[in-house]
Every structure is written in C-alpha cells, then in structure tokens.
N, C-alpha and C positions, 0 to 999 in steps of 0.2 A: 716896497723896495726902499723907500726911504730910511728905514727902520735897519732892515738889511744889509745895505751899502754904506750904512751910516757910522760914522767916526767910532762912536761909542761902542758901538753892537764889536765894528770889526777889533777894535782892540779888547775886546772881552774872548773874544774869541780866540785870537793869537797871545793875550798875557800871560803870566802866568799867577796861577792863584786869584782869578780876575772871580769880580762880583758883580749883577747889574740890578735895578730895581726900575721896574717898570711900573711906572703909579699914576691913577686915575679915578676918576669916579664911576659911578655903575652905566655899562652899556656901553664906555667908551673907545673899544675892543682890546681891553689888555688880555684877554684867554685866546682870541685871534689870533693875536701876536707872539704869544707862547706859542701856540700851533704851528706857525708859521716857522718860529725859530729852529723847532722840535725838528721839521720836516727839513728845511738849510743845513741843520746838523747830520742828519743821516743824510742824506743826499751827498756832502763831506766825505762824510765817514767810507762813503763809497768807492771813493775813490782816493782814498789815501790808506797805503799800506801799513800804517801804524796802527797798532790796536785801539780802538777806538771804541770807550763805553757812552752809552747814552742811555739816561733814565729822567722818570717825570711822574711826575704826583699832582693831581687835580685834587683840591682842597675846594668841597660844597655842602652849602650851609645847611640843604634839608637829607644830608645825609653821614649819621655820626661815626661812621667807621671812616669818612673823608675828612674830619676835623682832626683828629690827633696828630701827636708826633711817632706812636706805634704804628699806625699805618701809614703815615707816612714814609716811615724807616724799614717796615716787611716789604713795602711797594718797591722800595729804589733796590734794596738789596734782594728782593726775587728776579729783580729785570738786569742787575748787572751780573746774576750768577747763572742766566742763560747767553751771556756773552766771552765768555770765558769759563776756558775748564777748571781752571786752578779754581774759580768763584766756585763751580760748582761742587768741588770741592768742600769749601767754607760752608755752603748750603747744607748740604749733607751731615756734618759734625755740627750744624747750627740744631737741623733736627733731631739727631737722636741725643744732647744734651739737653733741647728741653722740649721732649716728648709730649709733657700732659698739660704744657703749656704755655701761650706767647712768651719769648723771650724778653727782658725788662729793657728799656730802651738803652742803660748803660751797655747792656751786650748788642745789640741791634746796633748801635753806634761804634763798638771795638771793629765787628765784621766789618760795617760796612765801610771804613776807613781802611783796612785790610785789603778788601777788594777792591776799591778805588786805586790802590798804590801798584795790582796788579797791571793796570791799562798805563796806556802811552801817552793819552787821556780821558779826562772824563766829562760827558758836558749834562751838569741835574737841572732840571727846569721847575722848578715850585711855582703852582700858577693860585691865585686868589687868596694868601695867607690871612686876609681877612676875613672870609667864610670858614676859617676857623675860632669855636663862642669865646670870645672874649673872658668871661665869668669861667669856664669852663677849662678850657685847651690852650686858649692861644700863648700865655705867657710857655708854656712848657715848648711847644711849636718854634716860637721865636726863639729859648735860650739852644733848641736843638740845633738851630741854623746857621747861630754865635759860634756851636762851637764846633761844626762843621768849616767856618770859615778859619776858626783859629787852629785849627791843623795845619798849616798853611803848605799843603799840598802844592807844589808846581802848576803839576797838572790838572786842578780841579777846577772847575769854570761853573758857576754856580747861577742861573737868572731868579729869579722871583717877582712876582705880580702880587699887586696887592692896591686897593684903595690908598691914599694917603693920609694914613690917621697918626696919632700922634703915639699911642705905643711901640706902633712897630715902627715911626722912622727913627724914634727915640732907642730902641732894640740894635738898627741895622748899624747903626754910626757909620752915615755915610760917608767917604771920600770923594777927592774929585771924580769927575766923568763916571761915576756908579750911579746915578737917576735920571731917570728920560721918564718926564711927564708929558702924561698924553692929550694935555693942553698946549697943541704947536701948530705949525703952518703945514705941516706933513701930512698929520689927522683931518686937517679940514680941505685940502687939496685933494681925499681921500674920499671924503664927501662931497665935494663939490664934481668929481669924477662920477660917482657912480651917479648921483641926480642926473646929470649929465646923460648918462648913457642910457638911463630911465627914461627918461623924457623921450628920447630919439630913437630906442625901439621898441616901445610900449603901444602896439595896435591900441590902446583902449587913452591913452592919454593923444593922440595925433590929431584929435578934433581942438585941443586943445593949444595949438603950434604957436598960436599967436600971442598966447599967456606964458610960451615953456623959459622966458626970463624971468618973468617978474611971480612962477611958481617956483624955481631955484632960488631967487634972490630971499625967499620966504623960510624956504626948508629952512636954508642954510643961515637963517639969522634964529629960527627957533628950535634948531637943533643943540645946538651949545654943545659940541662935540659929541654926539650920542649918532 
C-alpha cells in the first residue's frame, strides 16, 4: 500500500505521458510490485468507462524468447489487440503481411504505437529489464523503451523494473519523481510486518515466544531488504 497510495505511483497514474522505474537489487520485490501495480490497474480499468488498455512483459534471464525487444513487442501488441477491435484489426493485417515471418521490430513498433493511440489509455508494465543479457539484447531493449517514451503519447503510462545498473539508468534519463528505490522505510515496514505475523501464527515457532524480539530484531538486521 505504500507503493500504491504513494505520491509517485499516483501521479504516474493520472499524468500524462508518465514514466516510473522501480530499481533494486535481487530479491528485493520489484516483480511483486509490478504484479501488484498490473492488478491496481485492471481493478481501475473496471470501473472506469474509458477504454482502458493494459499490457505487461516479464523479462527472464534463463529464458531467451523473455530477453528481447521482439518479444517483448509481439507480447504487448498480442495483449492490446485482444482489447480492442480496431487492435484487432491491426493484428490481422500484421499477420498476413508477414506470413512466413516475425515482423522486424521497426514494424512491431509503427502497430504497436497505432494501437496505443486507439485506447483512452494505456498502462505497459516492463518488469526486470536487466534479465535481459547485457552482451546480447539489452542495449536494443533499452533503445526500444527511449523510443516508446519519445512518442510522447498523453495517454501512455509506462512502469519498468529493473536492478540499478548503470546502462540502463544511463538509457532511462531519468527526471524528477520517475525512481522509487527499493531501499526505504516502506520495504522494511514490510518486513518487519510479515516477521511479525510469522512469529505470532506459526504453531512451530510459539515455543519460541520469549526469543520472538530478539529473532525479529535478527531477521531484520541480516535481511538488508531482501
């Protein structure tokens, strides 16, 4: 909820053209928190009569069809052409011009800008852009994202996740209020919650009641937000 209610999230949400990066190290739930947002969005969506697209691309690193910018781009535009008919429209002429095969990312990019401008809006969530290989994808990944943002669509609302390395912060040029590191009081309040609740309904920890501060006070200093 912090993440949710929170200053940054909500003005990405009502901007226009808004961009967010949610950056951490491993473990420290930024794919949670995509999920999380993914599910705030449709739940929205449900209750507001504007057409409303939502799409989302998991980027993972022992799997190479989740590393690209083509898969990336058949994923968001297969999902926004089941949300709209005019999209599926777009889909249809996408297939039978390239029949015997994938479309090059310049075409993948004209549609799915096309289809974007169809909705009232659009909210894309790119989660772990660093489990896209470095040596391999990533730079192509990243400049897709550039210039997805340089369309400067109104209506497109763009999150991404990703470690904080220095290609892609170097890529994203961030402005104000577009990074929320998940090194905060939020995350560890988050932590300190669920140990909490561990402790206090775990049949198998209750012999342990009179240790249950001083094994919090432990988690919670050798967890380092993880």
């Amino acid at each position: 909820m912090w993440f949710i209610e929170g200053k940054n999230f909500q003005n990405w949400q009502s901007g226009g053209n808004s961009f967010l990066w949610l950056n951490g190290f491993a473990g420290c739930g930024k794919s949670v928190l995509c999920s999380i947002a993914i599910q705030h969005a449709m739940r929205q969506s449900c209750n507001n009569p504007a057409d409303v697209g939502i799409a989302f691309f998991y980027f993972e690193f022992n799997d190479e069809s989740k590393q690209c910018a083509s898969g990336m781009l058949r994923a968001l535009v297969l999902q926004l052409s089941e949300q709209h008919q005019e999209c599926h429209t777009y889909l249809s002429q996408l297939h039978r011009t390239h029949q015997s095969s994938s479309p090059p990312n310049e075409v993948l990019l004209e549609y799915l800008q096309d289809m974007i401008r169809r909705f009232d809006q659009v909210y894309v969530f790119l989660d772990a852009l660093d489990e896209s290989a470095r040596t391999k994808e990533r730079e192509t990944v990243l400049e897709t994202v550039t210039t997805m943002r340089a369309w400067g669509i109104p209506d497109l609302h763009l999150l991404v996740t990703s470690r904080d390395e220095l290609d892609i912060r170097r890529s994203l040029s961030l402005g104000s209020h577009q990074d929320i590191s998940l090194r905060n009081d939020g995350v560890q309040s988050d932590l300190e919650r669920y140990i909490s609740d561990k402790l206090r309904t775990s049949p198998n920890l209750r012999r342990w009641e009179r240790y249950h501060d001083q094994i919090k006070q432990a988690l919670l200093k050798q967890a380092q937000g993880v």
